[in-house]
N, C-alpha and C positions, 0 to 999 in steps of 0.2 A: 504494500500500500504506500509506496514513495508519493505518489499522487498526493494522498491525503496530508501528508507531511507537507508537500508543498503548498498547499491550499491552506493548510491551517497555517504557515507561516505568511503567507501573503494577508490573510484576516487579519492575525496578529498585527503586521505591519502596519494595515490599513487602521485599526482600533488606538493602539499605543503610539502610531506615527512612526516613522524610519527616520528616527535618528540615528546615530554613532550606536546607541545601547543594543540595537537588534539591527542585525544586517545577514544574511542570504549568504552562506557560503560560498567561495566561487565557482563557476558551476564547473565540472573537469577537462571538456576541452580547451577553456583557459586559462588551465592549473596544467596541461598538459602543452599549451603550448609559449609557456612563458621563457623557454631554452632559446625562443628564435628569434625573441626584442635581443637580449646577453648577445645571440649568433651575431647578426646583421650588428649591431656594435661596435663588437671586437674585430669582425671582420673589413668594418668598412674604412678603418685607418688603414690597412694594406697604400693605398695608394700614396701615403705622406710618411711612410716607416722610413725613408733616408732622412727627415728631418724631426722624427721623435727623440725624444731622449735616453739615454740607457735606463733610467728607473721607469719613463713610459712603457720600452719595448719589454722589460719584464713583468711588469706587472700585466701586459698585455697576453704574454707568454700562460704566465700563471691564471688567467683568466681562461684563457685558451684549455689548461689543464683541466680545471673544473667544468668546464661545459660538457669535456669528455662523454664521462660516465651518464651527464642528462640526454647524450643524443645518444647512446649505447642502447637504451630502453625502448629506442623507437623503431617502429617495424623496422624490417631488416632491408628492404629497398630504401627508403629514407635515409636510415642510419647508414648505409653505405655510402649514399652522394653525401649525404652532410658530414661525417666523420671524414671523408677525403678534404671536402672544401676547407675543415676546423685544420686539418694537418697540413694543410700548402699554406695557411694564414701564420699559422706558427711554425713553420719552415721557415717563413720569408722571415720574420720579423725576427729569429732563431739567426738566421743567416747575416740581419742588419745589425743582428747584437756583436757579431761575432765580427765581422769585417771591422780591418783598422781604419782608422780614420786618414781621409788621403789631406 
């Protein structure tokens, strides 16, 4: 009966008012897809990693780290494009860290 839970929390809602004090879980495909604002992020400094700094491209790195295991759980055609795309973001910026400086 999820139904009924959901209906009785909209009544609720609508009686007590939706303030801060009662609020609506959030629903799971966007608790499921909150990996891919972090993705498109981390990923879209790629194009200005020659002029980041060494504690931006690490902590970029280790952002990169953590997202890992979130795109690990996603079907397995997903998780294969996107775990590629997560590993060439932090290759490059891996590789910006590492080249001297000319």
């Amino acid at each position: 009966m999820k139904r009924t839970g959901i209906t009785a929390a909209i009544v609720c809602s609508l009686v007590l008012g939706s303030g801060p004090a009662f609020q609506l879980p959030p629903t799971p495909s966007f608790a499921q897809e909150d990996w891919k604002a972090e993705f498109d992020d981390v990923c879209s400094k790629t194009t200005d990693s020659m002029s980041l700094t060494k504690a931006e491209l690490k902590n970029l790195i280790d952002r990169c780290d953590k997202l890992k295991p979130r795109i690990e759980r996603l079907d397995e055609s997903a998780a294969k494009v996107y775990l590629k795309r997560l590993k060439m973001c932090r290759d490059l910026y891996l590789f910006v860290l590492e080249t001297p400086p000319r």
